[in-house]
N, C-alpha and C positions, 0 to 999 in steps of 0.2 A: 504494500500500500504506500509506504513510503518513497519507495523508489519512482513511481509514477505523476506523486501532487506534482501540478504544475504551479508555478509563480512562486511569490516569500515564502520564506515559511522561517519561523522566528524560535520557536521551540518547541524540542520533541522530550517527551515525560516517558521514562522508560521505568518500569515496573516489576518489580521481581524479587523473592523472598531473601536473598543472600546478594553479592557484590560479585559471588564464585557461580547462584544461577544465571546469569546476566549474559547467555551464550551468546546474544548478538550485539556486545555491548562494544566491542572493535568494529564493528560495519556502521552501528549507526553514528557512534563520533564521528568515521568517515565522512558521513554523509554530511553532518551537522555542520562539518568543516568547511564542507565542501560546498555548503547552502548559507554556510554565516549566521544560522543559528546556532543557538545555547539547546544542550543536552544535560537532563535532570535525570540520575539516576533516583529513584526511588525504592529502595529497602527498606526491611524491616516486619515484624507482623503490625496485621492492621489490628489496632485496639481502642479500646473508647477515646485515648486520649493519643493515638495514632491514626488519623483519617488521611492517609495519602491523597484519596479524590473527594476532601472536604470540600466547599464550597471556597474558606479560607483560604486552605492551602492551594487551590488552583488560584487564585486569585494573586497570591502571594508568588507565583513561578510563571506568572502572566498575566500581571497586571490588567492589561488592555481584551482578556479571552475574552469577553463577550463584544468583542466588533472583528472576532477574528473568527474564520473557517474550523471548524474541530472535526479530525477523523481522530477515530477510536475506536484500536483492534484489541482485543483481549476476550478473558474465558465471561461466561452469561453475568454473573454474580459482579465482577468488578464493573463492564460494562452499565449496568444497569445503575448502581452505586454514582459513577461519574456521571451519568446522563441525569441523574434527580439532580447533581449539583451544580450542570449546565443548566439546567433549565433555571435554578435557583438564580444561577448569575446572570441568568436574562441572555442568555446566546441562543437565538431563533432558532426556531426548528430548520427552516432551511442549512443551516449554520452549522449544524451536526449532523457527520456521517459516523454511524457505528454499523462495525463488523462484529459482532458477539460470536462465538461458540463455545463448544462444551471440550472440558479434555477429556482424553478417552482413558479407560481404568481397562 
């Protein structure tokens, strides 16, 4: 997905339990580099007082996200999570592209 957006793009929010799961985390620096955006790793477990896709914290790693484009690929449960908190920040539905699926067990 990322490889594809066309035009700015300002930053990409990468999501993953450890710094060690984070397998694509050399391609998208690349990328980030290479587009002139900032790249946010985001670790850790999510807890009451760790909201990675709070409303705050996206706010806080993107100031300006509700007058900006949002794709968002990840598993149903985080997806869904971020999208209450786009909507909270007022980023149009046109505004949001989400890819949600399920991992396989």
């Amino acid at each position: 997905m990322v490889q594809d957006l066309d035009g700015p793009v300002s930053a990409f929010l990468y999501r993953a339990r450890t710094p060690g799961d984070a397998v694509l985390i050399g391609e998208l620096r690349d990328l980030a580099q290479s587009r002139g955006a900032r790249l946010h790793l985001l670790t850790g477990r999510t807890t009451e007082g760790s909201q990675p896709f709070s409303p705050e914290n996206l706010r806080g790693l993107v100031p300006d996200i509700a007058e900006r484009d949002v794709y968002l690929c990840g598993p149903a449960a985080m997806a869904a999570t971020a999208e209450r908190s786009l909507r909270a920040l007022r980023v149009p539905a046109r505004h949001r592209h989400v890819e949600a699926f399920r991992l396989g067990v």
